[in-house]
C-alpha positions in Angstrom: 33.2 27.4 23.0 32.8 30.7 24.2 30.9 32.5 27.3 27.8 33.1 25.3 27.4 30.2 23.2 27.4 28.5 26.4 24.7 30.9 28.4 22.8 30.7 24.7 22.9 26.5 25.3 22.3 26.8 29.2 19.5 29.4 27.8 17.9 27.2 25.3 18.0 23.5 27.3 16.2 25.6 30.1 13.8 26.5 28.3 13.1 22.9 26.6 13.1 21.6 30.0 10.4 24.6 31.2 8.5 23.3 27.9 9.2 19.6 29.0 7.8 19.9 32.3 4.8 22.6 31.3 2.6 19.2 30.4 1.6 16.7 33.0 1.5 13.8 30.4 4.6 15.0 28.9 6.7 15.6 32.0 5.6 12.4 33.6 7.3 10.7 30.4 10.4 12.5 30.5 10.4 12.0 34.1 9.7 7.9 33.5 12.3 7.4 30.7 15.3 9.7 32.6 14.4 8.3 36.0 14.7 11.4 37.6 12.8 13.0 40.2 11.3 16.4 41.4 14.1 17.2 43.6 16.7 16.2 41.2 15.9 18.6 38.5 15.7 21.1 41.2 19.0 20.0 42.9 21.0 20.0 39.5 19.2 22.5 37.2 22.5 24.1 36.6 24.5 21.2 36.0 25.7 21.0 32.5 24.9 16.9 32.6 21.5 17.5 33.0 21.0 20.1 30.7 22.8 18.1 27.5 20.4 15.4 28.3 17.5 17.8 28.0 18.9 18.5 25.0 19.3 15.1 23.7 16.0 13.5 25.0 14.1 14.7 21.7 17.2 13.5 19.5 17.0 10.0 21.0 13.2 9.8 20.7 13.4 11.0 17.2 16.2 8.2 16.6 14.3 5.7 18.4 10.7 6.1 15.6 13.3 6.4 12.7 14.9 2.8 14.0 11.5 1.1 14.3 10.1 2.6 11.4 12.9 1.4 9.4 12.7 -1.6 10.9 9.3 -2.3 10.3 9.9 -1.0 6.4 12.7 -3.4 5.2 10.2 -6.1 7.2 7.6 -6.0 5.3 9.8 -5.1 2.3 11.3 -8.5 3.0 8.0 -10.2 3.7 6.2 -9.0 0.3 8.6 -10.2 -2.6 5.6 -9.5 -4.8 6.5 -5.5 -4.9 9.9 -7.4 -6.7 8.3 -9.4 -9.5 7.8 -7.8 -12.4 4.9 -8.9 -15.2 6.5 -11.5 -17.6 6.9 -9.4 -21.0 4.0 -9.4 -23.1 1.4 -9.9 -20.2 -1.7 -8.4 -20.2 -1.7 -5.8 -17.6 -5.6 -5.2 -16.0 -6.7 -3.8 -12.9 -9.7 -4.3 -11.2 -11.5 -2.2 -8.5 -14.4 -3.6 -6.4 -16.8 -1.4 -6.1 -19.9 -1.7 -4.0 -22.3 -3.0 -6.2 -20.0 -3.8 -9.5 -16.5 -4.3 -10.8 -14.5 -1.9 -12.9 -12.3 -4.0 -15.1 -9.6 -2.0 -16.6 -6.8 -2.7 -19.0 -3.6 -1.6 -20.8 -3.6 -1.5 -24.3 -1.0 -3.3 -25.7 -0.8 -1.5 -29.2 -1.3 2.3 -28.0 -0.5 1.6 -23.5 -2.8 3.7 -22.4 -5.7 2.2 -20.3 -8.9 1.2 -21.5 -12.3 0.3 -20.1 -15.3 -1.3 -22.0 -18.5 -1.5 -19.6 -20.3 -4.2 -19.7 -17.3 -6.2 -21.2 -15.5 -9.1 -19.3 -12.7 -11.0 -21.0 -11.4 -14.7 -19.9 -7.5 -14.5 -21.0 -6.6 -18.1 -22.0 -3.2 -19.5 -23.1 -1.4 -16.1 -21.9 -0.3 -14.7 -18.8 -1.8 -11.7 -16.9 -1.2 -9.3 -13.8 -2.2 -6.2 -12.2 -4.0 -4.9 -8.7 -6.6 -5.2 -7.1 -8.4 -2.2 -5.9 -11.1 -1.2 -3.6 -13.0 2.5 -4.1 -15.2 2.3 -1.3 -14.8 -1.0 0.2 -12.5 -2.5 2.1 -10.4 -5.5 1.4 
């Protein structure tokens, strides 16, 4: 690595550190999760250490969300089998939205598949097998 990449580096990890520490809430934070003080920064502001982990602190917070959110996605992925299952062939697909003073009952139509709505129309399906969401325009389920 030559002279000025590292002045460029030295250059850029001061100035994240002057934008670090320009925000109460935000320099509280990184002071909280380094463990460094005042003095410190002012003791070692030119030691390369220091100035890497400047650097790095918005990597590892980055890669900390990205872990939890990935945790939390192959959680509930694993929780909610249902987003697996797929509608036995030949099943009536309909979906249904609530709205706030009536139902919208919708379904596919099995010769042409596009979706079709009759108002004022509600069918019982007997002897087959059906599937589809449930849906909410402006209420909440």
């Amino acid at each position: 690595m030559s002279s000025d990449d590292t002045n460029g580096a030295d250059t850029l990890a001061l100035n994240a550190l002057v934008w670090v520490l320009a925000e109460p809430d935000r320099a509280d934070r990184f002071l909280a999760l380094t463990g460094l003080e005042g003095d410190d920064i002012r003791g070692r502001i030119t030691d390369p250490a220091l100035l890497d982990g400047v650097l790095a602190w918005p990597r590892m917070t980055v890669l900390v969300a990205l872990v939890v959110l990935a945790s939390l996605f192959v959680y509930s992925h694993w929780r909610t089998p249902g987003w697996l299952v797929q509608p036995p062939a030949g099943a009536l697909i309909v979906s249904i939205t609530a709205h706030m003073w009536w139902w919208e009952v919708r379904y596919r139509d099995p010769a042409t598949h596009g979706w079709r709505m009759e108002p004022g129309r509600h069918a019982i399906l007997v002897g087959g097998s059906s599937a589809g969401p449930f849906l909410s325009a402006d209420i909440a389920l």
